[in-house]
C-alpha positions in Angstrom: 103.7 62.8 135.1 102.8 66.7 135.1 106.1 67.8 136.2 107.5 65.6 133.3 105.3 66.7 130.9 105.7 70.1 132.0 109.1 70.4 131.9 110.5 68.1 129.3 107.1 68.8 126.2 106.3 72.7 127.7 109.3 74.5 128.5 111.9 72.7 126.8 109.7 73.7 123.6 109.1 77.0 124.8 105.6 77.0 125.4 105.1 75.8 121.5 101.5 75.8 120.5 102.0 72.5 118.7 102.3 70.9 122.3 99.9 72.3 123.8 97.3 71.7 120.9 98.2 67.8 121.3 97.5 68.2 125.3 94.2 70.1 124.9 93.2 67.7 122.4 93.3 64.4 124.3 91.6 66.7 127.2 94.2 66.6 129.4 92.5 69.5 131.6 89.5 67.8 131.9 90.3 63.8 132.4 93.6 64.9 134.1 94.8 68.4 135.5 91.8 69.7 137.1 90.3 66.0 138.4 93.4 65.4 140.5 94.0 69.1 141.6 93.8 69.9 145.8 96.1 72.1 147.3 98.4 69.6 148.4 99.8 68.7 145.3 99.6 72.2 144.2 102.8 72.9 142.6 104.8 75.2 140.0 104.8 72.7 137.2 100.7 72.0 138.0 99.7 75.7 138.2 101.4 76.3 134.8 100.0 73.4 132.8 96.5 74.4 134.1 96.8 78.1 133.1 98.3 76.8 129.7 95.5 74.6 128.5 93.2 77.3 129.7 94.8 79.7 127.5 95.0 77.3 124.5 91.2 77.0 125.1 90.5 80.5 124.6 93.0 80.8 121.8 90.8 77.9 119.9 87.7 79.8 120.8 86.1 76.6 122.8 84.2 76.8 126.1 87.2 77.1 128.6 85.7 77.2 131.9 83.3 74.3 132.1 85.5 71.6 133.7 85.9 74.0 136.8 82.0 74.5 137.2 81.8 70.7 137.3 84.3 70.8 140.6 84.5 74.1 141.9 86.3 73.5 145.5 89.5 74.1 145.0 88.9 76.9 142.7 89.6 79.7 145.4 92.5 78.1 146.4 93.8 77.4 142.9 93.2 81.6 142.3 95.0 82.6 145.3 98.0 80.9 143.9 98.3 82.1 140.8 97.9 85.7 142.4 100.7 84.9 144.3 102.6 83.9 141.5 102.0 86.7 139.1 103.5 89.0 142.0 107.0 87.2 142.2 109.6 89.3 141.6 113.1 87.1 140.7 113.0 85.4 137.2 114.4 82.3 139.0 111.7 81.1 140.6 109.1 81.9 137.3 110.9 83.1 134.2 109.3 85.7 132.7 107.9 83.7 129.5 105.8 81.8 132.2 104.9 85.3 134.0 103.5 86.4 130.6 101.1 83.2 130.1 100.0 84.0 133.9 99.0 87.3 132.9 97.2 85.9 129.8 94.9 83.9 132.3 94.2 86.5 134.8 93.1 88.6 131.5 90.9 86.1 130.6 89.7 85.5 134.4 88.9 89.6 133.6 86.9 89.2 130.5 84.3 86.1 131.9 82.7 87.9 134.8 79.6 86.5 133.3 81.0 82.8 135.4 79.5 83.3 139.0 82.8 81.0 139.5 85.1 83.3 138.1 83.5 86.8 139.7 83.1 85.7 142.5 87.0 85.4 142.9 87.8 88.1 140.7 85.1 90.7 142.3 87.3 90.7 145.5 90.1 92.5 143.5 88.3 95.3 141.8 85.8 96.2 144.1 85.4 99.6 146.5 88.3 98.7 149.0 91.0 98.6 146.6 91.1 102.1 147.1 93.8 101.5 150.0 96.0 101.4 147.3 95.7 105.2 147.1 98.3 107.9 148.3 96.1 109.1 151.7 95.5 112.8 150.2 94.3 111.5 146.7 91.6 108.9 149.1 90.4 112.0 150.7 89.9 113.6 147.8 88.1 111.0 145.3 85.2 110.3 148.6 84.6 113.7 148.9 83.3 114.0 145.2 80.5 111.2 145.9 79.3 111.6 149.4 77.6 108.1 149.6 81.4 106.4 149.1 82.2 108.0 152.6 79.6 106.3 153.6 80.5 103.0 152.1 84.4 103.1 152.6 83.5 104.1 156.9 81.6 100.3 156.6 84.6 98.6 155.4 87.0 100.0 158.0 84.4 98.7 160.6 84.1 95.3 159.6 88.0 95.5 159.0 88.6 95.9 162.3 86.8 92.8 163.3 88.7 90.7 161.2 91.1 88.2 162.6 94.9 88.7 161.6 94.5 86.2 158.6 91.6 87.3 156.8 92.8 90.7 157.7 96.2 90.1 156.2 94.5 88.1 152.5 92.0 90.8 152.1 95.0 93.3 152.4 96.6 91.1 149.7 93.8 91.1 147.2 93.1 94.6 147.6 96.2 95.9 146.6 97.2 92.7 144.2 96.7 95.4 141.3 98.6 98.2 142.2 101.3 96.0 143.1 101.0 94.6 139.8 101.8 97.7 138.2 104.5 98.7 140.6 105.7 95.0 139.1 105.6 95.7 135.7 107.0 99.3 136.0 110.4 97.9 136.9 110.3 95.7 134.2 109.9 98.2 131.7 112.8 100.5 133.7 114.9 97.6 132.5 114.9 97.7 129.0 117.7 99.6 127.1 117.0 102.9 125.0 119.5 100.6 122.5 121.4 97.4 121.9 120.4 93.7 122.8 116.4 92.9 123.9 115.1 90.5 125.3 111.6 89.9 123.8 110.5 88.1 126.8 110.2 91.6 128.3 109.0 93.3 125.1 105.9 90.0 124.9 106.0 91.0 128.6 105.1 94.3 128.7 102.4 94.2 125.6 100.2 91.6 127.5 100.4 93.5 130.5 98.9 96.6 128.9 96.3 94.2 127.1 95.2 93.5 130.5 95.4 97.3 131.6 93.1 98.1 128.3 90.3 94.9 128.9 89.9 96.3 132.8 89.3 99.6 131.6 87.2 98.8 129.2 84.6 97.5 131.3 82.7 99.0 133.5 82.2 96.9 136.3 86.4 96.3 136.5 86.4 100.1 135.4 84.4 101.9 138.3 87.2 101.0 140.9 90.1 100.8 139.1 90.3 103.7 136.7 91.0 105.6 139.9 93.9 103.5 140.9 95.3 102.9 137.5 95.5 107.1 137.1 97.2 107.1 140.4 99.9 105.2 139.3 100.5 107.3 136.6 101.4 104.2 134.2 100.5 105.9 131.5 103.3 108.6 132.0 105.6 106.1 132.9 105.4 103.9 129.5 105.3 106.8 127.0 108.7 108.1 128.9 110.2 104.5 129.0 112.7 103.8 126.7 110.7 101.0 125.2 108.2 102.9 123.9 111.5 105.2 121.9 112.2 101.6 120.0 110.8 101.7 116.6 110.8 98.4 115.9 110.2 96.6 119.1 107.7 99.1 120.7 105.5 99.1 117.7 102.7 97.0 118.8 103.7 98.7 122.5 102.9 101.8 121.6 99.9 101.5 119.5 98.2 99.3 122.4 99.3 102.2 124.9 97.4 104.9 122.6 94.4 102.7 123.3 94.6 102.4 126.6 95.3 106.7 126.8 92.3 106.6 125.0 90.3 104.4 127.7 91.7 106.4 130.4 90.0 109.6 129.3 87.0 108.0 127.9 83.8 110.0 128.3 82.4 108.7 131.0 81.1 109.0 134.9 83.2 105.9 136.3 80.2 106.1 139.1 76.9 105.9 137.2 78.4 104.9 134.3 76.1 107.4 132.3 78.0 108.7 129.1 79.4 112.1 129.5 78.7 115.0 127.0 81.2 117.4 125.2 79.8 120.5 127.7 81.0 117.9 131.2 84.2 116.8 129.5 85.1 121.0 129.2 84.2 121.8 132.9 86.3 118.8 134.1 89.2 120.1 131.9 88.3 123.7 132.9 88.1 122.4 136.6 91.4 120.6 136.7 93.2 124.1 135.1 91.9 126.6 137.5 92.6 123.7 140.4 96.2 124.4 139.0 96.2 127.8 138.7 94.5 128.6 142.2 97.4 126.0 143.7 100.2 128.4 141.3 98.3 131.3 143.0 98.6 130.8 146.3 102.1 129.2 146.5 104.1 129.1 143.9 105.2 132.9 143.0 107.3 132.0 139.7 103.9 130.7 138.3 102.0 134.0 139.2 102.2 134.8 134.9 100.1 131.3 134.7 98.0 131.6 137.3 96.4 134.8 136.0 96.2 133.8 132.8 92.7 132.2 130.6 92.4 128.7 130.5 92.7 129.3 126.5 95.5 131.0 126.8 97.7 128.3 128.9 95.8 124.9 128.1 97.7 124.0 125.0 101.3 121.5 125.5 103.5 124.0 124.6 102.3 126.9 126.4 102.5 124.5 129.8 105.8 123.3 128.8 106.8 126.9 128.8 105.5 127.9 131.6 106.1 124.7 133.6 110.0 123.7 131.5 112.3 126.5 133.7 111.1 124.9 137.3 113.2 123.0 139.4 112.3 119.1 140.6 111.6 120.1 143.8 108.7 122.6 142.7 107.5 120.7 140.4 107.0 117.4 142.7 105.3 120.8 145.1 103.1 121.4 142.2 101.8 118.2 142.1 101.7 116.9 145.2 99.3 120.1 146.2 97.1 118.5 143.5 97.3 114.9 145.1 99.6 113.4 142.5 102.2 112.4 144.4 102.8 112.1 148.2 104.4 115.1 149.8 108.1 116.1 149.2 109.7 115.5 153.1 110.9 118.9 154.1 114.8 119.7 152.9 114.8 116.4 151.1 115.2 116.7 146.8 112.3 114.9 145.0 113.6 111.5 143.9 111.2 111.5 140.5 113.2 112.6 137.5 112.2 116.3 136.0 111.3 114.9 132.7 108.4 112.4 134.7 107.4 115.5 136.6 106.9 117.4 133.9 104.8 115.1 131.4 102.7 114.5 134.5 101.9 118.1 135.3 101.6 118.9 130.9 99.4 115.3 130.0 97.1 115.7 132.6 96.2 119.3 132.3 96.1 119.8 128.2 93.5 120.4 126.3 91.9 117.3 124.9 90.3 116.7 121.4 86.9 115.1 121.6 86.2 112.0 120.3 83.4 113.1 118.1 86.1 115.4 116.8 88.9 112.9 116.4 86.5 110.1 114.5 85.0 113.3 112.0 88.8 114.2 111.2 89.7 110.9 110.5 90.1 109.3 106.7 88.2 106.6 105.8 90.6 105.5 103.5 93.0 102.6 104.3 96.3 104.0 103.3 99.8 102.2 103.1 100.4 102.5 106.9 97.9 100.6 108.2 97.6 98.7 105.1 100.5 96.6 105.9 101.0 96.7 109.0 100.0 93.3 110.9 99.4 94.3 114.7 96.3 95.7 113.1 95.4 93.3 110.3 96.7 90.5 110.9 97.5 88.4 107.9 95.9 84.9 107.3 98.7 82.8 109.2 97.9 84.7 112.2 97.9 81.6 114.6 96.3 83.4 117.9 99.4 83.4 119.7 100.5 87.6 119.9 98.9 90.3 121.3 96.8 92.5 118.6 96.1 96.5 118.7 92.6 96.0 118.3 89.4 96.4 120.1 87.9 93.3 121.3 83.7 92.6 120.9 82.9 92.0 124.8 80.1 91.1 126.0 79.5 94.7 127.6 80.6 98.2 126.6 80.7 101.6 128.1 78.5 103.7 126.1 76.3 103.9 123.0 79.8 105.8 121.2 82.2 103.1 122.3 80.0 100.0 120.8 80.0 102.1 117.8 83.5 102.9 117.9 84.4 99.4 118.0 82.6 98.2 115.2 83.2 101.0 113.2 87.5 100.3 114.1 86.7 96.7 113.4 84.9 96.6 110.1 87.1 99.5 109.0 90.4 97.5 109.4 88.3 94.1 108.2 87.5 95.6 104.8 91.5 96.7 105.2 92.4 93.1 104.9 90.7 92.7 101.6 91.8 96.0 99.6 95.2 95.2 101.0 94.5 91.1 99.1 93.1 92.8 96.3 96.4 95.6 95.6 98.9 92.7 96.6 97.1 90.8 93.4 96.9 93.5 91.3 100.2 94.9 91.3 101.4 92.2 90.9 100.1 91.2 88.0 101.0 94.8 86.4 104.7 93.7 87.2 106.7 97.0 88.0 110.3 96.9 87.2 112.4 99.7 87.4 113.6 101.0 84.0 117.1 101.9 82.6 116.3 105.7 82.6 115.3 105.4 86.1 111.6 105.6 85.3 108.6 102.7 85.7 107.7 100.3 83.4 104.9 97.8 83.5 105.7 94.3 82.3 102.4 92.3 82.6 98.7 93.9 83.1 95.8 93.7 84.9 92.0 93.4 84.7 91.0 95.8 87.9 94.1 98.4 87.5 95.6 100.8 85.1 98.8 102.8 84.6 98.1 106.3 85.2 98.3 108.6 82.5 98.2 112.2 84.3 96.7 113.3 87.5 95.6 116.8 88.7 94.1 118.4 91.9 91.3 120.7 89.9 89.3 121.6 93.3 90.5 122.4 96.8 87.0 124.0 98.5 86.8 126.5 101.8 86.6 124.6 105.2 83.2 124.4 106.5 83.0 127.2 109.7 84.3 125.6 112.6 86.6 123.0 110.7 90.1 122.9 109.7 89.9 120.5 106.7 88.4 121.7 103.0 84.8 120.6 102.3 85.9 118.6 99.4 88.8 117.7 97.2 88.5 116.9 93.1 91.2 115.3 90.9 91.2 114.4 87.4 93.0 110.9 86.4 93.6 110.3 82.8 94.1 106.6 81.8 94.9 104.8 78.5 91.9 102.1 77.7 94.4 100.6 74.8 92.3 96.6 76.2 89.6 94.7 75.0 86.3 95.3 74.4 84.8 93.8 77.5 87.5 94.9 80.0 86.8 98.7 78.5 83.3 98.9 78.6 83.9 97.8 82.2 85.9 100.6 83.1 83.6 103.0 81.2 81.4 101.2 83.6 82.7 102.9 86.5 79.5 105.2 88.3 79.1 107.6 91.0 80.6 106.9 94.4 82.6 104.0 93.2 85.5 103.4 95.1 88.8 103.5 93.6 92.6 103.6 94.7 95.4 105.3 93.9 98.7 104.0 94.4 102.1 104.9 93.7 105.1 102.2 93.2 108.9 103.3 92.9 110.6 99.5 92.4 113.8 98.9 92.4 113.9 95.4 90.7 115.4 95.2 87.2 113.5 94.6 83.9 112.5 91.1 84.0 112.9 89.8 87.7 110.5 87.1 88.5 107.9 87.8 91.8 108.3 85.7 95.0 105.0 85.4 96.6 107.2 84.3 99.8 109.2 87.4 100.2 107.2 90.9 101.4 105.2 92.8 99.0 106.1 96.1 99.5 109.8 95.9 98.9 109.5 94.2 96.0 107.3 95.8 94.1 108.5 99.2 95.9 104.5 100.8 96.5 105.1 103.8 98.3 101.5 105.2 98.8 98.2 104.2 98.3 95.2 106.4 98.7 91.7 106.8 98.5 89.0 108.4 96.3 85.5 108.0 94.9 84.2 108.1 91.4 82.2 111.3 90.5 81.6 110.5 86.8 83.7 110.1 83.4 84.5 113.2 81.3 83.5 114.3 78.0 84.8 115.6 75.2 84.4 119.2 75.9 85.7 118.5 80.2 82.2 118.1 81.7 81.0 115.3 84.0 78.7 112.8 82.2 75.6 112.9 83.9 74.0 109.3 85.1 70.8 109.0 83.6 70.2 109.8 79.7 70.5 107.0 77.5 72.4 106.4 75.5 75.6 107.7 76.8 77.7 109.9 74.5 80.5 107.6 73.0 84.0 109.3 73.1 86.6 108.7 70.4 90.3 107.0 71.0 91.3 105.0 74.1 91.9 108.2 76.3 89.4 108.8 79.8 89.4 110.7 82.7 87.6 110.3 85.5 86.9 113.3 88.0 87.1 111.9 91.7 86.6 113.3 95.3 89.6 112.7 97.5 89.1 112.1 101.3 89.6 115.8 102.5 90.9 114.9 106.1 93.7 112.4 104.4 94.1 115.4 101.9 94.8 117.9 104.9 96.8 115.9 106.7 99.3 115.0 103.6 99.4 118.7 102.8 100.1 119.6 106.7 103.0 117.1 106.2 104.4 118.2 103.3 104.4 122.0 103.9 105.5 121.1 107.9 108.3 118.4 107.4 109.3 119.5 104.1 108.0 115.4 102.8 107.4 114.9 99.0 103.8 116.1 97.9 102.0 112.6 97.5 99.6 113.8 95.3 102.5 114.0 92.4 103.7 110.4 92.1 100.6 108.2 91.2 101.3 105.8 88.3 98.4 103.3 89.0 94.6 103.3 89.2 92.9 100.2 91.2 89.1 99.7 90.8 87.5 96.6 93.1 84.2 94.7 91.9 81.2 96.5 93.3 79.5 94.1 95.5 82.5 94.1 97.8 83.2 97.7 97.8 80.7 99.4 99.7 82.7 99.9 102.9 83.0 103.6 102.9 79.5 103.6 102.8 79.1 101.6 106.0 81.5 104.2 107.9 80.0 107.2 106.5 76.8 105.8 108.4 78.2 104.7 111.2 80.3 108.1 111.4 76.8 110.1 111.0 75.1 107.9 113.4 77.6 109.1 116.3 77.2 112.5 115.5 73.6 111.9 115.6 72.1 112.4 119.3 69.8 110.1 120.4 69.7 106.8 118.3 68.9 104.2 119.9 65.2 103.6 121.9 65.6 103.2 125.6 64.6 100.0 126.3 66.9 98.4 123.6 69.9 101.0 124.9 71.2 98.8 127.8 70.5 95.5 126.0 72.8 96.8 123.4 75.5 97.5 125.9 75.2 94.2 127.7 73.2 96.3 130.8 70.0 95.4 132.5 67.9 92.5 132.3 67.7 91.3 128.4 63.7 90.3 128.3 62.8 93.8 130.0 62.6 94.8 126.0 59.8 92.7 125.6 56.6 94.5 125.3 54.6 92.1 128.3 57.1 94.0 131.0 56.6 97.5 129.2 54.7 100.6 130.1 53.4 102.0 126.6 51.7 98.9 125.4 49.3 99.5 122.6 45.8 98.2 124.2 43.8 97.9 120.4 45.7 96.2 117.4 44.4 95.8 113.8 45.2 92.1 112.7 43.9 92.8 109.2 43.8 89.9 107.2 45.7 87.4 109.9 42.7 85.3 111.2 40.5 83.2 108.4 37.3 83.1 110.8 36.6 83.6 114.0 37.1 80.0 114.7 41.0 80.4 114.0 40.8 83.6 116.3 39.5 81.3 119.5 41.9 78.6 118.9 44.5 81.1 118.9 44.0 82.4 122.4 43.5 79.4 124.1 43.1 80.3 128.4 40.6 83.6 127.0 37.1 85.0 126.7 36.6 86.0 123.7 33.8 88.8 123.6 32.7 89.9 120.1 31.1 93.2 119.8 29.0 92.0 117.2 25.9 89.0 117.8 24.8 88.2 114.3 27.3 85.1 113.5 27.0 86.0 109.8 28.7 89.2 110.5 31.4 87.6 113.0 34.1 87.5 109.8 37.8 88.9 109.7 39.3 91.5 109.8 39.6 91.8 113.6 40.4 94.6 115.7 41.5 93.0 118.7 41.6 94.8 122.4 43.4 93.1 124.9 43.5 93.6 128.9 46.9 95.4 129.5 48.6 94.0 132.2 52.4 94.8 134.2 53.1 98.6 133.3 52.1 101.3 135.0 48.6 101.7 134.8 48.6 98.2 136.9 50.4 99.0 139.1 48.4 102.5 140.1 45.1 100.3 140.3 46.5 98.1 142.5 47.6 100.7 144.5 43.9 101.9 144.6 42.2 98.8 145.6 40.3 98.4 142.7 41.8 95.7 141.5 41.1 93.9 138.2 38.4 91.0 138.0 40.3 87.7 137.1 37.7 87.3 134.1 38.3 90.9 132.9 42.2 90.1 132.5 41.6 87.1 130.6 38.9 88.5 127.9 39.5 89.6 124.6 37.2 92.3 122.6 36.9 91.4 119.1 35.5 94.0 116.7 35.2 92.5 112.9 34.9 95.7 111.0 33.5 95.6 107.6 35.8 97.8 105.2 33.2 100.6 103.4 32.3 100.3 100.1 34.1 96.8 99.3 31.7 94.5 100.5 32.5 91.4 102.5 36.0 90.8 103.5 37.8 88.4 101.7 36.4 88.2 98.5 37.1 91.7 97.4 41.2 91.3 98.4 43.2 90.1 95.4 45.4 88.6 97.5 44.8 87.6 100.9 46.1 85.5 103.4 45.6 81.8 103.3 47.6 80.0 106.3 46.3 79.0 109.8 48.8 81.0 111.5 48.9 78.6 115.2 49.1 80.4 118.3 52.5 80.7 119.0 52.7 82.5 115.6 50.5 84.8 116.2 52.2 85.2 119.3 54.7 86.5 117.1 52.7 89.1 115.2 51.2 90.2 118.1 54.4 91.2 119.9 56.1 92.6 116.5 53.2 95.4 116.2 53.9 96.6 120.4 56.8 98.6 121.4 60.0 96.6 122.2 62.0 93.8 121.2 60.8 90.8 119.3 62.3 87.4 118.4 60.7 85.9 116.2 
């Protein structure tokens, strides 16, 4: 039955999600696959129906794993197989399609470490000894930066070698499972074209393999171990040179998921400790990987003596190591880097087999000066503009069914530092409020119906409520950089619209106040007078929108060219239909059109607006949201530490609460929470209560409670002292009632004062929101 249903509903259909749905749905992994699965009917056909369903799982966002917790035996066995698989090299045996939905599911084995079923396979292939994988010279050199790993790596040689020849030869297997993986997928991507004929089982291929890349980097326990062996493989270097990544159209999505995982690979932090690094470490590693360079020019490579006695500023740019590095042959360059443990040694009288072009970009990328992160996030606009607008790897329209790979951060359940949770929510809700402007333009334009008039100009056949032609536009304001930056403090424009609409629909746009967000947009079509709109075909080609832009509202103009102030009422009203708005333009999207216009000689953007787009207010505040979040990562310290780990999925989740923490406040005020002392003793049931005061009359809220600390520190030094506490003295309570000065008894001189019989878990509640730490309440 599964070889049937495998090959004549799966394949023949081409892995069609309409199949697989129908399978999942009548649970055909759970009342059928995985009940009947032993590894003697462990086939082909079997393997790849279970991995499918598992993937549909995950692709429907249900719980995918459970069945296998339920019967966990064969499991391992089940693993080792589909390792096996994802290594074999001909297409015959598995086509490449099926290679592709392998990898999927060994991505998603990747991403649930939290399933001791699943790490406890999985932690076999990124742990410590997959360092074998390493050239012998680059071994050397990573375990004598951390002398403990010496240590460590002297252990697992030992119990190696009293391994019989079977375990001996699967631990082998597993350890190196990754690196052979790459070397896999390396010749795969050596066999696509520069040009002609693709086959997009390779291009689908190669994008899910660098998914996989980017999730294990992106975590730290698949990270610590694997960064090392990744950056030894120099993949990186290899796909940015391959000719996939040279194809506009089909290495897209390629290329924008390899410029993640570049970023992961030189992501600020110690792979080790896993503590974040700052700016000053990230310059004395650059610094230290240059001078390593020049000290190995120095002493052996006289044609490099110019570079090696040069400042690192003065040779750590790309084109000054191209320069230096371009006129050398293959030989010395493979010299170069095999000194610095790149590459293993070039056999004497034997020509280096790596192409010059590899050598090269592997000498230039790794020693160039890097931008910081902090730096890269301040210089970027906040602004949507057409580019990303449109472009669906990164917001995926509303018929995306789950089924491709996406260029986007993923939410896991851990992250590497304070600045890459941030990061990801800040790319996340940046390109999610993306979605919606690029809804709200589609509907817009639209409605303003742009044909293409018979002088070559624009004309507007219809209208709309939330955008206007432009009348004119100016840049009034470019200011001085701040010191240390290379883009203006701010930009101003003026944009002169014609309010010839009713009443309602004007006072709205006369409505517009400070920091609303606005968008210019600029539409060339090419349709004659009078053609119809398709909301099937794409949007852009149609209504030919060449640019769109961002810029906030700094106030309507007057009469005499001055901002109208918010604030005095009533406002001044202005005669005829005419008004101009003055706005601030983003200044790094400003720089960076003006760097490509002067550069490239491209048309000055800022000339050809012809519409005005305003969005209703309530949903419009994202540019608020990433200023804040954009301050917040320039800010230092943020977060507490007890809630720091929590956030990044670290340490023990109820070590926040305030019972297991050091600084516990020892009195609390409850003010008015307790009606009489009566409610205070049925609220700490298992306690003595001792009241400082003995008149009854006077026992009346509100209490100051004291309560015995215990865990912290201070218990721990008494115990350490002998003195231990008395049992009774932990469990007693000091109430104080204090009567407020001057106001006479309690609750009669409060207006309004508290009238419900909180019950003890409640006050529970209170209690641990007033300490230090987390609270759910």
């Amino acid at each position: 039955v599964i070889e049937d249903v495998y090959t004549k509903e799966i394949v023949r259909s081409k892995f069609a999600i309409r199949k697989i749905m129908l399978l999942e749905f009548s649970q055909y992994l759970e009342n059928y696959l995985w009940m009947n699965y032993s590894p003697e009917v462990s086939s082909k056909a079997y393997l790849m129906s279970i991995c499918s369903m598992v993937n549909e799982k995950f692709r429907e966002n249900v719980p995918a794993w459970e069945t296998f917790k339920k019967k966990p035996e064969h499991f391992p066995f089940f693993f080792k197989c589909i390792l096996e698989a994802s290594l074999v090299e001909n297409d015959s045996e598995y086509s490449l399609h099926e290679q592709t939905v392998l990898l999927l599911f060994l991505d998603h084995c990747f991403n649930s470490l939290e399933v001791d079923l699943i790490r406890g396979q999985v932690q076999q292939l990124i742990s410590l000894p997959m360092w074998m994988a390493l050239q012998p010279k680059r071994l050397e050199q990573e375990l004598k930066k951390t002398p403990k790993l010496k240590k460590f790596w002297n252990l697992i040689k030992k119990n190696d070698e009293k391994m019989n020849e079977e375990t001996r030869m699967r631990a082998y297997q597993e350890r190196r499972f990754l690196s052979q993986l790459i070397q896999k997928f390396i010749s795969v991507l050596k066999s696509i074209p520069v040009s002609g004929p693709i086959s997009m089982d390779k291009v689908h291929y190669c994008e899910r393999f660098i998914e996989l890349m980017l999730d294990l980097e992106a975590l730290l326990p698949t990270r610590r171990w694997f960064n090392t062996v990744l950056d030894d493989s120099h993949l990186v270097v290899h796909c940015y040179l391959s000719s996939l990544a040279k194809r506009e159209k089909e290495g897209h999505l390629f290329c924008q998921l390899l410029d993640m995982l570049k970023f992961y690979t030189g992501f600020e932090i110690n792979d080790q400790t896993g503590n974040a690094l700052t700016e000053n470490e990230m310059t004395t590693i650059h610094y230290d990987r240059i001078t390593s360079l020049q000290r190995a020019a120095f002493a052996h490579f006289p044609e490099l003596y110019d570079f090696a006695l040069s400042n690192v500023a003065a040779v750590d740019t790309r084109d000054s190591l191209v320069k230096f590095f371009g006129p050398l042959s293959s030989n010395v360059l493979h010299r170069v880097a095999s000194y610095l443990c790149l590459l293993p040694p070039l056999p004497e009288g034997e020509d280096s087999s790596y192409e010059k072009e590899f050598l090269l970009e592997l000498l230039v990328s790794r020693h160039e000066r890097r931008i910081s992160q902090i730096q890269q996030l301040n210089q970027m606009p906040l602004y949507p503009t057409e580019k990303i607008i449109w472009d669906e790897n990164i917001v995926p329209t509303e018929y995306y069914s789950g089924e491709g790979c996406l260029a986007l951060p993923k939410l896991n359940l851990q992250f590497l530092t304070l600045h890459d949770y941030l990061l990801r929510n800040f790319n996340l809700f940046r390109l999610e409020s993306t979605y919606e402007i690029r809804q709200d333009i589609e509907d817009s334009v639209s409605r303003m119906k742009p044909w293409l008039s018979e002088y070559g100009g624009v004309v507007f056949g219809g209208w709309a409520r939330m955008a206007q032609p432009i009348v004119s536009f100016t840049v009034v304001e470019v200011a001085k950089p701040n010191i240390g930056e290379n883009w203006p403090m701010r930009v101003r424009a003026d944009v002169t619209i014609n309010l010839n609409v009713r009443d309602s629909i004007k006072d709205e746009w006369e409505g517009l106040r400070k920091h609303d967000v606005c968008f210019l947009i600029t539409v060339r079509p090419t349709q004659p007078y009078g053609t119809k709109f398709d909301r099937r075909r794409p949007f852009v080609e149609q209504t030919g929108l060449v640019y769109v832009r961002g810029c906030e509202i700094q106030g309507m103009l007057d009469e005499k060219g001055r901002v109208i102030e918010e604030g005095p009422e009533p406002k001044p009203r202005l005669k005829g239909d005419c008004r101009t708005y003055r706005v601030f333009l983003d200044p790094n999207q400003y720089q960076q059109d003006m760097t490509n216009t002067i550069q490239n000689r491209a048309e000055d953007v800022y000339e050809t607006f012809n519409i005005i787009m305003r969005r209703k207010p309530k949903e419009n505040n994202f540019k608020a949201v990433l200023e804040t979040i954009r301050n917040l990562m320039n800010t230092d310290c943020v977060v507490p530490d007890w809630l720091h780990d929590i956030i990044l999925g670290y340490g023990d989740p109820s070590s926040a609460h305030y019972s297991k923490m050091p600084n516990q406040i020892a009195t609390l005020d409850f003010n008015d929470t307790f009606l009489s002392i009566d409610h205070l003793k049925a609220s700490f049931p298992g306690y003595n209560i001792k009241v400082t005061v003995d008149n009854p009359v006077l026992q009346i809220p509100p209490f100051r409670i004291t309560f015995p600390i215990k865990g912290g520190k201070g218990q721990k030094r008494k115990e350490e002292d002998g003195n231990e506490e008395k049992p009774e003295e932990a469990k007693t309570l000091i109430v104080e009632p204090h009567v407020i000065p001057n106001r006479g008894p309690y609750p009669y001189n409060q207006p309004k004062c508290n009238t419900i019989q909180f019950t003890h878990t409640q006050i529970e509640a209170i209690r641990a929101g007033m300490q230090p730490g987390l609270t759910m309440v």
